[in-house]
mmCIF file of the N, C-alpha and C atoms, coordinates in Angstrom:
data_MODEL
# 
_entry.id   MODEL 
# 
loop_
_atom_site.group_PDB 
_atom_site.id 
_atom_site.type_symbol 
_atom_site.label_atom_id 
_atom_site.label_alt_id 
_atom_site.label_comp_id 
_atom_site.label_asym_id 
_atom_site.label_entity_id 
_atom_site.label_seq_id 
_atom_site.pdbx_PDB_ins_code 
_atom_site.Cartn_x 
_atom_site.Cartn_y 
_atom_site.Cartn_z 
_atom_site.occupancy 
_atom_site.B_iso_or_equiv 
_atom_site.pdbx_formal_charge 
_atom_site.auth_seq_id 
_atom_site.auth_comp_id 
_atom_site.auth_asym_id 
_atom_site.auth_atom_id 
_atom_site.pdbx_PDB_model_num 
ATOM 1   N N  . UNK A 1 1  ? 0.849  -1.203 0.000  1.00 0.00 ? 1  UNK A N  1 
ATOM 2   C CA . UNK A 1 1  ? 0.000  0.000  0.000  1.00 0.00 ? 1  UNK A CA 1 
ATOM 3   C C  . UNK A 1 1  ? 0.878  1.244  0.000  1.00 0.00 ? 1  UNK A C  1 
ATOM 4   N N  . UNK A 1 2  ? 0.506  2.213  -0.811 1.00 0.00 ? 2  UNK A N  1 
ATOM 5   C CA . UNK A 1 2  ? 1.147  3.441  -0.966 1.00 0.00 ? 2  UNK A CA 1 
ATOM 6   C C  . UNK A 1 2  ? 0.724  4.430  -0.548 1.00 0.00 ? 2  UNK A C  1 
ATOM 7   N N  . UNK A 1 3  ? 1.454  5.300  0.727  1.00 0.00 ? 3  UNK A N  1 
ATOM 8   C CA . UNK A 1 3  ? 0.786  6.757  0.911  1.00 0.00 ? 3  UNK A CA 1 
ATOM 9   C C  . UNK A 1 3  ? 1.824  7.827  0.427  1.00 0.00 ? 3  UNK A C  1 
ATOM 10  N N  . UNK A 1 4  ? 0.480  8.426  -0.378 1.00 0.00 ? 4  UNK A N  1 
ATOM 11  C CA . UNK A 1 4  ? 1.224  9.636  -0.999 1.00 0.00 ? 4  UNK A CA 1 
ATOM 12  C C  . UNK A 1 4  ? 2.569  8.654  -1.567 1.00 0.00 ? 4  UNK A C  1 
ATOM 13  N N  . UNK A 1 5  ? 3.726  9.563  -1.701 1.00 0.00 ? 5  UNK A N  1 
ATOM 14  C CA . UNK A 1 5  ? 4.657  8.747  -2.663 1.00 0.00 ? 5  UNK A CA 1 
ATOM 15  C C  . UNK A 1 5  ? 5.502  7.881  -2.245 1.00 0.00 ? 5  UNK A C  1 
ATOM 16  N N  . UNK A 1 6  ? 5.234  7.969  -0.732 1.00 0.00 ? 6  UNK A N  1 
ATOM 17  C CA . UNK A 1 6  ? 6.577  6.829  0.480  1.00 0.00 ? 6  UNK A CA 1 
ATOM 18  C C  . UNK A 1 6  ? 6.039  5.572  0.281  1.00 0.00 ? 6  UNK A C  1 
ATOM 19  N N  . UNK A 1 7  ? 6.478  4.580  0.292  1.00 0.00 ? 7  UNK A N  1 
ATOM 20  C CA . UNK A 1 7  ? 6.552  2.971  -0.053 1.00 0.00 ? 7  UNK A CA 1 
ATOM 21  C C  . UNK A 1 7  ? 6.278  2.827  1.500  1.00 0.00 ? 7  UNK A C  1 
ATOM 22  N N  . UNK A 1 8  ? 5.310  2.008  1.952  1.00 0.00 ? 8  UNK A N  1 
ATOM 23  C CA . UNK A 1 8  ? 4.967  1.491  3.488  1.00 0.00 ? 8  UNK A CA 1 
ATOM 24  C C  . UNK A 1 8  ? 6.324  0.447  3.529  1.00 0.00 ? 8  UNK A C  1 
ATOM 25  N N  . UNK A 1 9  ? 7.025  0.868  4.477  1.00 0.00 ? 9  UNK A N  1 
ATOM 26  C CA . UNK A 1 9  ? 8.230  -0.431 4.761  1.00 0.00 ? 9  UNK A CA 1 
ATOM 27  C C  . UNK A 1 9  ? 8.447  -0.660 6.032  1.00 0.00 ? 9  UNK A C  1 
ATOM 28  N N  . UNK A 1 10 ? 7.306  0.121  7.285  1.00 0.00 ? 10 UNK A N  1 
ATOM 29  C CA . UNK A 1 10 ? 6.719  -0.488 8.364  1.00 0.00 ? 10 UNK A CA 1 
ATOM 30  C C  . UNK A 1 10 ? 6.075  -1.655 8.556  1.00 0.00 ? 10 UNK A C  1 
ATOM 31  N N  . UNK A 1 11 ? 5.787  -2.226 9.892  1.00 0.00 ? 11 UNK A N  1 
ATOM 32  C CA . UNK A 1 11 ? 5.428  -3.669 9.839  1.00 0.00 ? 11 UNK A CA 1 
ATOM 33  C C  . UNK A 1 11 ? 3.811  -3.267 9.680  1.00 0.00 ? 11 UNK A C  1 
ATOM 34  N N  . UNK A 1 12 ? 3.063  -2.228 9.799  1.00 0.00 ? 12 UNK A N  1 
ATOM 35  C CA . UNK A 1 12 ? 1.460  -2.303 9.200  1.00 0.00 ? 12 UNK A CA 1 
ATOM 36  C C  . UNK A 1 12 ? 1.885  -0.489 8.979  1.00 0.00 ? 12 UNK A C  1 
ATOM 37  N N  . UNK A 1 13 ? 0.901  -0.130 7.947  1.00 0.00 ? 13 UNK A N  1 
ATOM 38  C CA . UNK A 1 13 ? 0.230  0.887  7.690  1.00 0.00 ? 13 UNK A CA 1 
ATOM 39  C C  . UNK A 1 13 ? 0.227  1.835  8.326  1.00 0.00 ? 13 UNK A C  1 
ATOM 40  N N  . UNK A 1 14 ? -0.717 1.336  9.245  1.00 0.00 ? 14 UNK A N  1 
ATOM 41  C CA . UNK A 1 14 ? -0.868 2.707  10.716 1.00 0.00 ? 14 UNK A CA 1 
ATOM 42  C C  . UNK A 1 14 ? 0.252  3.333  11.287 1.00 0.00 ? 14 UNK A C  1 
ATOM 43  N N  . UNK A 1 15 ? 1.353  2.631  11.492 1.00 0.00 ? 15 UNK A N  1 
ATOM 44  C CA . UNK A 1 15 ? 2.181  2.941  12.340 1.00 0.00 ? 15 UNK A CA 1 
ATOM 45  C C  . UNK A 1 15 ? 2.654  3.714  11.215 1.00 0.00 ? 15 UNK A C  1 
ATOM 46  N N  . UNK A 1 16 ? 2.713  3.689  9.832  1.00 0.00 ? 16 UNK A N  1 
ATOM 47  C CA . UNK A 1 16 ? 3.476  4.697  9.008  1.00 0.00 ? 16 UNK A CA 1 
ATOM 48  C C  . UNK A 1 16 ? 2.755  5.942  8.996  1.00 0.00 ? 16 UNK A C  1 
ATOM 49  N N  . UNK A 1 17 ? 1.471  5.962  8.693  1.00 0.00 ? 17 UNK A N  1 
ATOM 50  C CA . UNK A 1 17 ? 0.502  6.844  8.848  1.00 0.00 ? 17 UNK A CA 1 
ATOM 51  C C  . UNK A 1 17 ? 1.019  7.654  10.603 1.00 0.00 ? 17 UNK A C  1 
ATOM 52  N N  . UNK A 1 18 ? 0.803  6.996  11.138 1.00 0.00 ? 18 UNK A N  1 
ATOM 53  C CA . UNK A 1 18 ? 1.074  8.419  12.446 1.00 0.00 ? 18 UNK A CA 1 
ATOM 54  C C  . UNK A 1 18 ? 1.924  8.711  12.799 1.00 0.00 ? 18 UNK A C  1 
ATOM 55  N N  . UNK A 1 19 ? 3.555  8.005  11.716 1.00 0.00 ? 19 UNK A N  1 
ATOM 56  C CA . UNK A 1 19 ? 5.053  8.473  11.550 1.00 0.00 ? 19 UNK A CA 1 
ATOM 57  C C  . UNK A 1 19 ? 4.803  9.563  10.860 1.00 0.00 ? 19 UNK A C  1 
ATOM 58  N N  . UNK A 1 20 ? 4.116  9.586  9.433  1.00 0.00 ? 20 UNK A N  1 
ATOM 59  C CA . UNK A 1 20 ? 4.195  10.682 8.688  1.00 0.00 ? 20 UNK A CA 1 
ATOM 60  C C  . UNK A 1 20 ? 2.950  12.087 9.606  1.00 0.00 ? 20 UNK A C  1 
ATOM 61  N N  . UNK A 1 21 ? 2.072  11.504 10.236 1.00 0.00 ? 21 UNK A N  1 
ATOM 62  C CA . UNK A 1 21 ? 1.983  12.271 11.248 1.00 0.00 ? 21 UNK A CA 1 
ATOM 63  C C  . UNK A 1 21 ? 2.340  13.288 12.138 1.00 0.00 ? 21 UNK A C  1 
ATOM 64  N N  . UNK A 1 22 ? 3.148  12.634 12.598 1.00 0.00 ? 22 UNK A N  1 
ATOM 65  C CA . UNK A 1 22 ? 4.186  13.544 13.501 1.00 0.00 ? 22 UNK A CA 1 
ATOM 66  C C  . UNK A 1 22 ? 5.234  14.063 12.718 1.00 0.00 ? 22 UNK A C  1 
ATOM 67  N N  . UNK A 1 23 ? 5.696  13.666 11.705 1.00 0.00 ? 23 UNK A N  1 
ATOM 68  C CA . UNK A 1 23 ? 6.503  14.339 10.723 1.00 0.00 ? 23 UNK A CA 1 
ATOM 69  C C  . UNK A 1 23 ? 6.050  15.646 10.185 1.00 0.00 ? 23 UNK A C  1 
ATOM 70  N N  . UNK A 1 24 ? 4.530  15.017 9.767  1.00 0.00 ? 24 UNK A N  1 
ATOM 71  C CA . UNK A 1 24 ? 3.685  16.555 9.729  1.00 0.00 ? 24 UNK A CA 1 
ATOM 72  C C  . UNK A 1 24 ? 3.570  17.919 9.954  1.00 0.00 ? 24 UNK A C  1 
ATOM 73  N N  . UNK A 1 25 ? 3.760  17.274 11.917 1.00 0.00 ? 25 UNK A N  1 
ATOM 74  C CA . UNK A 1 25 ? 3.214  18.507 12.589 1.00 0.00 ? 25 UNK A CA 1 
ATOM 75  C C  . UNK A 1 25 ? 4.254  18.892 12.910 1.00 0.00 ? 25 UNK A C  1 
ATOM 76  N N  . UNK A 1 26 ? 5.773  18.331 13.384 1.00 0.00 ? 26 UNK A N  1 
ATOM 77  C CA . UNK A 1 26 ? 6.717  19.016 13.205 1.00 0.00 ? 26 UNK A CA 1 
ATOM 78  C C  . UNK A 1 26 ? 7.276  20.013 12.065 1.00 0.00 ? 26 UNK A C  1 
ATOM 79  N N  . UNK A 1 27 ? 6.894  19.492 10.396 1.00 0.00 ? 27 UNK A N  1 
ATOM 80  C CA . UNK A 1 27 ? 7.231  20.037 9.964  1.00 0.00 ? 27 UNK A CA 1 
ATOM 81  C C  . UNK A 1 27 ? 6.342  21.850 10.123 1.00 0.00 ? 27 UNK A C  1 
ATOM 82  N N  . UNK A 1 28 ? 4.893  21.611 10.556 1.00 0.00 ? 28 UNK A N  1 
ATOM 83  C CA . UNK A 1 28 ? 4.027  23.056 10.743 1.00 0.00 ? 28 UNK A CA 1 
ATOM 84  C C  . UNK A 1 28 ? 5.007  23.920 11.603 1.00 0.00 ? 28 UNK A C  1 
ATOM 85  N N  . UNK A 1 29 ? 5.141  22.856 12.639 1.00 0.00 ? 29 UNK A N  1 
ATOM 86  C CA . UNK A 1 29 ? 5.623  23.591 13.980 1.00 0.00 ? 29 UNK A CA 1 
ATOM 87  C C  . UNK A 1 29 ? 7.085  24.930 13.400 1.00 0.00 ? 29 UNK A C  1 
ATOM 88  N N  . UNK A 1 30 ? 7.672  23.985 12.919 1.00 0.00 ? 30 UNK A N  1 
ATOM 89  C CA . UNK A 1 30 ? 8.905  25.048 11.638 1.00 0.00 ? 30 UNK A CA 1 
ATOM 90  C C  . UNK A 1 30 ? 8.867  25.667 11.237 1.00 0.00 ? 30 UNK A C  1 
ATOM 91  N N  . UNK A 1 31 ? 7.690  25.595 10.068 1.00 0.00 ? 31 UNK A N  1 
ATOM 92  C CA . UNK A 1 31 ? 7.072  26.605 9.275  1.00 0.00 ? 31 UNK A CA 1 
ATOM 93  C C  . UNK A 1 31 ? 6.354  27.566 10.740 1.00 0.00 ? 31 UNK A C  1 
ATOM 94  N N  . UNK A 1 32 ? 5.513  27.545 11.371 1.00 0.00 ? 32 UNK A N  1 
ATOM 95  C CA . UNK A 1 32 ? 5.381  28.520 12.244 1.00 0.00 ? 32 UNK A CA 1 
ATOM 96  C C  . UNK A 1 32 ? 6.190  28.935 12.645 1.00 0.00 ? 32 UNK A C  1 
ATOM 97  N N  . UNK A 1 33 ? 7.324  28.464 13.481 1.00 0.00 ? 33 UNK A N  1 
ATOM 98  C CA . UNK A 1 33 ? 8.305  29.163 13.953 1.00 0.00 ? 33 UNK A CA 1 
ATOM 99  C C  . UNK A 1 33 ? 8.984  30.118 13.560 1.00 0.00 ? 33 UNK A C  1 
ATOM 100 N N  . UNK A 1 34 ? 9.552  29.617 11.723 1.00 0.00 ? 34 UNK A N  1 
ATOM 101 C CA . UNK A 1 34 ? 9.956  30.904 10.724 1.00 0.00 ? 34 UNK A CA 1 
ATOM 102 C C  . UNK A 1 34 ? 9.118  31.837 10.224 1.00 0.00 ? 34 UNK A C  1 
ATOM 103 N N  . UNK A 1 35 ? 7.922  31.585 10.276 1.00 0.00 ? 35 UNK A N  1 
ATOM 104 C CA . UNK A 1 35 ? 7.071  32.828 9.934  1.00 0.00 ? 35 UNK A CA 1 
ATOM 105 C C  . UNK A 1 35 ? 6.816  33.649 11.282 1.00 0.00 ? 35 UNK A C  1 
ATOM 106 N N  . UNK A 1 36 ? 7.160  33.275 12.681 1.00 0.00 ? 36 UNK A N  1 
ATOM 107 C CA . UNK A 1 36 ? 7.048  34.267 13.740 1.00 0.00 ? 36 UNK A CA 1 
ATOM 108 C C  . UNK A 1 36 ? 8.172  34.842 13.539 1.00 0.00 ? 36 UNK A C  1 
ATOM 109 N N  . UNK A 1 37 ? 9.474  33.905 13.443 1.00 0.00 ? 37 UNK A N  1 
ATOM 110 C CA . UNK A 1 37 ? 10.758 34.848 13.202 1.00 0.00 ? 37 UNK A CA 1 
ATOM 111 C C  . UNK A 1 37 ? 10.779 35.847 12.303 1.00 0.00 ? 37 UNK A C  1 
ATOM 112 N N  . UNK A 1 38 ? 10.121 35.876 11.117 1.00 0.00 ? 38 UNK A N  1 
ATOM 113 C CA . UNK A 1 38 ? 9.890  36.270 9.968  1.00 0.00 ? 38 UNK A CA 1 
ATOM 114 C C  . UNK A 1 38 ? 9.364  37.954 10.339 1.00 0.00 ? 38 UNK A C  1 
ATOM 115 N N  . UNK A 1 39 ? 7.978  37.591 11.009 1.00 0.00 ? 39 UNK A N  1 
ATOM 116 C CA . UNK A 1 39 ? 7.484  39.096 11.825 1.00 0.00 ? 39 UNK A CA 1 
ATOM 117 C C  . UNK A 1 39 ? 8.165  39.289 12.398 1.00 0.00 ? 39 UNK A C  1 
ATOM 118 N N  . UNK A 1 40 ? 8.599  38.649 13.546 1.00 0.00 ? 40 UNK A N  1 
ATOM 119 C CA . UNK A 1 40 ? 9.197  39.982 14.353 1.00 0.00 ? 40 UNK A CA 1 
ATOM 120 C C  . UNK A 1 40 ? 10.765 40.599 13.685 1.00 0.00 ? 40 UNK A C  1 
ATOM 121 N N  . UNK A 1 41 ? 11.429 39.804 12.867 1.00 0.00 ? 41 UNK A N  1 
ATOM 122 C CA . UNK A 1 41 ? 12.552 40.932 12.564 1.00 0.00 ? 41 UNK A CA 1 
ATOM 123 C C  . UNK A 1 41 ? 11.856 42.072 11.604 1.00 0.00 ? 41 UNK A C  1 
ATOM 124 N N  . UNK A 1 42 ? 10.449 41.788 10.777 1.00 0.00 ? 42 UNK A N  1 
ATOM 125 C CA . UNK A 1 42 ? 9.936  42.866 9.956  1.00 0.00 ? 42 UNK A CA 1 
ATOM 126 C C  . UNK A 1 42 ? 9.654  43.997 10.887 1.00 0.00 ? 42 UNK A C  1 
ATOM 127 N N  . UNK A 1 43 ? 9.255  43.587 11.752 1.00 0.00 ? 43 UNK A N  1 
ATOM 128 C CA . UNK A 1 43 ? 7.883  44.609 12.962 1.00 0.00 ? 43 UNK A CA 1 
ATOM 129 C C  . UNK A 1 43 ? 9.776  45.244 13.753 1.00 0.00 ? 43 UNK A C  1 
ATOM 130 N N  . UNK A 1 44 ? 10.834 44.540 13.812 1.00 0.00 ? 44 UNK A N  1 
ATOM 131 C CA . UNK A 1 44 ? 12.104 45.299 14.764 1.00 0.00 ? 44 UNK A CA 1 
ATOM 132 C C  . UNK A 1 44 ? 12.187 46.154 13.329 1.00 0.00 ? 44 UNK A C  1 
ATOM 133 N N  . UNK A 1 45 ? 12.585 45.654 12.335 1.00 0.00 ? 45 UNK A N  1 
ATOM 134 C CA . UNK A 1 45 ? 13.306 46.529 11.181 1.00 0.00 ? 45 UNK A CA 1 
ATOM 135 C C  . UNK A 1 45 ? 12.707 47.333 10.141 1.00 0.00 ? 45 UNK A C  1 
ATOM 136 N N  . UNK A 1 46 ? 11.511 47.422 10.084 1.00 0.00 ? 46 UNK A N  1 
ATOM 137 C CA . UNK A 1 46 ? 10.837 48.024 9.514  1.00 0.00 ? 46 UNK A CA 1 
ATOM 138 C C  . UNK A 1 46 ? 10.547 49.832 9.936  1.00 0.00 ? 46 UNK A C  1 
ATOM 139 N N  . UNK A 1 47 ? 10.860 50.239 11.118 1.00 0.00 ? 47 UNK A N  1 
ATOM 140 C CA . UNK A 1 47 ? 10.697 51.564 11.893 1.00 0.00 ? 47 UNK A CA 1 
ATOM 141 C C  . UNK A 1 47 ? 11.927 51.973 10.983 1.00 0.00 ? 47 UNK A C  1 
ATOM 142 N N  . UNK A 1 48 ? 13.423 51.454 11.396 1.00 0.00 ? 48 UNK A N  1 
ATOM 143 C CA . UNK A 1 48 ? 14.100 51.862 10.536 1.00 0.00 ? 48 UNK A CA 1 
ATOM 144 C C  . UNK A 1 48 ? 14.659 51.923 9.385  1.00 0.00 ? 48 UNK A C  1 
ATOM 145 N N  . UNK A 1 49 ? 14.175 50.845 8.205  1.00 0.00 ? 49 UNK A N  1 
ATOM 146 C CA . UNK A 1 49 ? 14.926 50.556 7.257  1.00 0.00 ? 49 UNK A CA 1 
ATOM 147 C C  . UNK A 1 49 ? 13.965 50.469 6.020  1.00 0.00 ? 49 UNK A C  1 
ATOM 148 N N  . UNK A 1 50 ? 12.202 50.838 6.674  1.00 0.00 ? 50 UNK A N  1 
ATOM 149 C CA . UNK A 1 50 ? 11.818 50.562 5.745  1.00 0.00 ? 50 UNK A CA 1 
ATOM 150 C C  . UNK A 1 50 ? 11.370 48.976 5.550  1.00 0.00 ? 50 UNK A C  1 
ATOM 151 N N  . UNK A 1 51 ? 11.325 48.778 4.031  1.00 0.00 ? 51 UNK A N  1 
ATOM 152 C CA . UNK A 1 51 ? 11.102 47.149 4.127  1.00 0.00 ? 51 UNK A CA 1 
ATOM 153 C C  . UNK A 1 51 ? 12.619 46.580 3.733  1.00 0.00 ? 51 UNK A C  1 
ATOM 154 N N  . UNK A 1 52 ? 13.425 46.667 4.291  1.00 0.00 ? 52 UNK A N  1 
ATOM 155 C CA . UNK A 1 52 ? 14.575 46.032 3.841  1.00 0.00 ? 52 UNK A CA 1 
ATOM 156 C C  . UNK A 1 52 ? 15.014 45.521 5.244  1.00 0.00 ? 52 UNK A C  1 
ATOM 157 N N  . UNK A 1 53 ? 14.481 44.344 5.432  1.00 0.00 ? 53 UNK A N  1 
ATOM 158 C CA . UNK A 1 53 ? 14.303 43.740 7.181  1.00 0.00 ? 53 UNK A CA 1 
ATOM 159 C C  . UNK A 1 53 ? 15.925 42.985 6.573  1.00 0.00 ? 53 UNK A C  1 
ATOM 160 N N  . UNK A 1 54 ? 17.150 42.770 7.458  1.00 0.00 ? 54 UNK A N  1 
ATOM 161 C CA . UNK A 1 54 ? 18.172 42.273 7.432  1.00 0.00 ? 54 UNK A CA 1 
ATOM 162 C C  . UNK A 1 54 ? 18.181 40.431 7.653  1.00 0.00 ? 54 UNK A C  1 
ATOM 163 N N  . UNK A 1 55 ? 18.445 39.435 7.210  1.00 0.00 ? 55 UNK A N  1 
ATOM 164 C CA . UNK A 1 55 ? 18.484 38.382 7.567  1.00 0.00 ? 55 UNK A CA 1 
ATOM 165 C C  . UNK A 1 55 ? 19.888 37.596 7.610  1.00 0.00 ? 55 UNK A C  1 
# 
């Protein structure tokens, strides 16, 4: 059985399913994290520089 494009090479299904799961939500958790980082250096650098926030 195939999810999405990963080959199941767990001993059942499920357990791949709530691997890619948590793979998931870590990956959100990231993406949130860099988009908070994202604001706040705009919202620090923006008073002075305009939109040219430094990274």
């Amino acid at each position: 059985k195939r999810i999405g494009n990963v080959r199941c090479r767990m001993k059942t299904c499920r357990e791949h399913q709530i691997i890619s799961y948590h793979q998931q939500l870590y990956i959100y958790f990231l993406l949130i994290g860099q988009i908070v980082r994202f604001l706040s250096i705009l919202s620090v650098e923006t008073p002075k520089n305009g939109f040219k926030a430094n990274f």
